[in-house]
C-alpha positions as CSV (number, residue, x, y, z in Angstrom):
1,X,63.1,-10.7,63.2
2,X,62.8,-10.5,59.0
3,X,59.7,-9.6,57.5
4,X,57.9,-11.2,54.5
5,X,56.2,-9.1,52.7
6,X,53.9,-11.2,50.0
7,X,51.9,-8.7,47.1
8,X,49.7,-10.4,44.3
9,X,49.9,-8.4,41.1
10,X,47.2,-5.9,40.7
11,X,44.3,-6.5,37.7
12,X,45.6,-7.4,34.7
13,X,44.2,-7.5,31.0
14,X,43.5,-10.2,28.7
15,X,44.3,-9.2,25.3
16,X,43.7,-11.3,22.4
17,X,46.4,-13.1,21.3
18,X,49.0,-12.3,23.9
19,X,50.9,-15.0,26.0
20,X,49.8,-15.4,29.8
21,X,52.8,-14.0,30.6
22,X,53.0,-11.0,28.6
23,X,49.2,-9.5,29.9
24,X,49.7,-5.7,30.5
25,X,47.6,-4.2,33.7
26,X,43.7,-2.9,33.2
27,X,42.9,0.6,34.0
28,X,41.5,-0.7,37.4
29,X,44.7,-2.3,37.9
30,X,46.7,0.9,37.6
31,X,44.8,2.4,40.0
32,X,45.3,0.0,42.8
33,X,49.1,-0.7,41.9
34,X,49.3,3.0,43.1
35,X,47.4,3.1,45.8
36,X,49.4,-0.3,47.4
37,X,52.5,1.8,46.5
38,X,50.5,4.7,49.0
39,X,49.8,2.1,51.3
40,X,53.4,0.4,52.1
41,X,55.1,3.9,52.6
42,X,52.1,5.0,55.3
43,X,52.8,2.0,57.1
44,X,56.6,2.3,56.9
45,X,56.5,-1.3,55.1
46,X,59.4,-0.5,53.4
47,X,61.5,-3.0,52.0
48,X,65.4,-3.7,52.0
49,X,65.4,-5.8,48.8
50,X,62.2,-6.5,46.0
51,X,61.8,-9.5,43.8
52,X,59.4,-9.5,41.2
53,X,58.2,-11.9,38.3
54,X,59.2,-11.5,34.9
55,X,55.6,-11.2,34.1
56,X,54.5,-8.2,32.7
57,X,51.6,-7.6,35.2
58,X,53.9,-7.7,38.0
59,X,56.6,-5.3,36.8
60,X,54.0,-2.9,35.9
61,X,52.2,-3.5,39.6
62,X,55.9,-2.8,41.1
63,X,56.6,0.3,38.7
64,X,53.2,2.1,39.6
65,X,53.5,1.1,43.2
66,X,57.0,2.7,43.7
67,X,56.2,5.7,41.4
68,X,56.8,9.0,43.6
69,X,58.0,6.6,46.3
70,X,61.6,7.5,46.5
71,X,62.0,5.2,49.6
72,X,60.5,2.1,47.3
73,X,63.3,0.6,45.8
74,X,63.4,-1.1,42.2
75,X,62.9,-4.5,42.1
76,X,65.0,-7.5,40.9
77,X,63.1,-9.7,38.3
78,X,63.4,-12.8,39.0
79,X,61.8,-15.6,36.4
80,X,60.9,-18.3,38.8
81,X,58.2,-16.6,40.8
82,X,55.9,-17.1,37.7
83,X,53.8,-19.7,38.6
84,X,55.7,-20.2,41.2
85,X,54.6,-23.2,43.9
86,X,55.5,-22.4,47.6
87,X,58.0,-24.6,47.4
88,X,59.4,-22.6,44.8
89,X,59.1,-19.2,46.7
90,X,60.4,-20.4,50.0
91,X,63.6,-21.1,48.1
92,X,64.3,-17.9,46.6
93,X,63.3,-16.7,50.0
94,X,66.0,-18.6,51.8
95,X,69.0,-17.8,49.7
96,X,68.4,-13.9,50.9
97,X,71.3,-12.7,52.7
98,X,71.2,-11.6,56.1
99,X,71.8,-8.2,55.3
100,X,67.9,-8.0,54.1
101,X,65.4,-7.4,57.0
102,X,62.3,-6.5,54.9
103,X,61.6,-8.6,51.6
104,X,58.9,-7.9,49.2
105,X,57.9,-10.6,46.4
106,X,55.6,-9.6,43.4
107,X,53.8,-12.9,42.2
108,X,51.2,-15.0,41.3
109,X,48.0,-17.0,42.7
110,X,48.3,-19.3,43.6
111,X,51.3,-19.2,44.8
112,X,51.3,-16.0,46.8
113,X,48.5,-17.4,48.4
114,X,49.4,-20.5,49.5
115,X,52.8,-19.3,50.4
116,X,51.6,-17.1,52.3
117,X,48.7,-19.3,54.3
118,X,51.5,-22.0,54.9
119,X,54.0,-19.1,56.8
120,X,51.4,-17.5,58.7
121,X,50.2,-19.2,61.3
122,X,49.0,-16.6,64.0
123,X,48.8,-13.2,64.5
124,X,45.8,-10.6,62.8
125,X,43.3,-13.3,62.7
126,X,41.0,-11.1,60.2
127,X,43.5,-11.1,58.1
128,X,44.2,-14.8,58.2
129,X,40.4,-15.5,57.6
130,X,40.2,-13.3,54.5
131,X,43.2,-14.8,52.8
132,X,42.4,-17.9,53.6
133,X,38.7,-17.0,51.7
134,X,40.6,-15.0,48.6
135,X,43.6,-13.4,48.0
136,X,42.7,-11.2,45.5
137,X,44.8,-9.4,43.0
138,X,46.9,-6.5,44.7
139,X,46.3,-8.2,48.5
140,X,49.3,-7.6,49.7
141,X,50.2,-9.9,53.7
142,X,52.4,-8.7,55.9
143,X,54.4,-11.1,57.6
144,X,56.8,-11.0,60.4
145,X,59.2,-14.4,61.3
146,X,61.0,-14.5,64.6
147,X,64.0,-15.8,62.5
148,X,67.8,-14.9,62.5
149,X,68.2,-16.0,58.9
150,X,65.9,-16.6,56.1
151,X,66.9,-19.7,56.1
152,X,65.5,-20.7,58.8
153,X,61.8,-19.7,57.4
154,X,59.6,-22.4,57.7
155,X,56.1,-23.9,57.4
156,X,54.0,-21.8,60.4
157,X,57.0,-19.7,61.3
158,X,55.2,-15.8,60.5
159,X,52.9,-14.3,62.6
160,X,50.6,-12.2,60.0
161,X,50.7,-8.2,60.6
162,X,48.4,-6.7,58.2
163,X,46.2,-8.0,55.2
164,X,45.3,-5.2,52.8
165,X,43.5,-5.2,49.5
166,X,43.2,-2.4,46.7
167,X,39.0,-2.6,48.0
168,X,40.1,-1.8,51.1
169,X,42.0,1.3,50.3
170,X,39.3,3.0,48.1
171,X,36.5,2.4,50.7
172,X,39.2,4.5,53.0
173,X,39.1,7.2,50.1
174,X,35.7,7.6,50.0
């Protein structure tokens, strides 16, 4: 068993005259980054290994998430998940060595979305219905893949365990 775990970069800024990928995270953003940080160490979603785009947003998402999380580990930027296709992301996903059990990628719409829609093809079917609707920044799907190796992740193979977005968690705070 390996599990996927697939988190969209929280809300993100969009200063004047900055590149796409250079946008820093909004206030609101900052928030929620922390909270999904709150969120995968409650549910013991803990990962072995963390990839994470080069894009600004998503190191900052990663950073806030693991801050105070000792048991969150640093991620590993990796350039192609920016604007990343599926295709893209199940490729990175499949070079993973079998020493990883629990992967977490930081990315983009739409490919975190479509990625994740294309893998998951039972299980909290919720879940399924409200990704399939919007993945919105800082949804974060776990996914679980009767698989011995990552490379044998394929189209339909995940059964989703949990969908979770930052809305979510503050309407649990209040």
């Amino acid at each position: 068993m390996r599990r996927l775990i697939l988190l969209r970069h929280t809300k993100s800024d969009w200063p004047a005259g900055l590149a796409d990928h250079d946008r820093p995270l909004n206030p609101r953003g900052r928030r929620a980054a922390a909270l999904m940080g709150e969120l995968l160490v409650a549910r013991g979603y803990i990962p072995d290994r963390v990839l994470v785009s080069t894009a600004k947003r998503t190191e900052e998402t990663w950073a806030l998430a693991r801050a105070g999380h000792p048991e969150l580990i640093a991620g590993t930027p990796e350039p192609w998940i920016y604007e990343a296709l599926p295709r893209v992301l199940d490729y990175l996903v499949a070079r993973m060595p079998d020493s990883v059990q629990t992967l977490l990628l930081v990315g983009h719409n739409p490919g975190i979305e479509d990625f994740a829609l294309d893998l998951a093809s039972e299980g909290h079917e919720a879940g399924r219905r409200r990704m399939s609707l919007k993945y919105p920044t800082g949804g974060l799907a776990v996914i679980d893949c009767a698989i011995d190796h990552w490379s044998d992740l394929a189209s339909g193979s995940g059964r989703l365990i949990d969908f979770v977005v930052p809305r979510d968690l503050d309407r649990e705070a209040e």
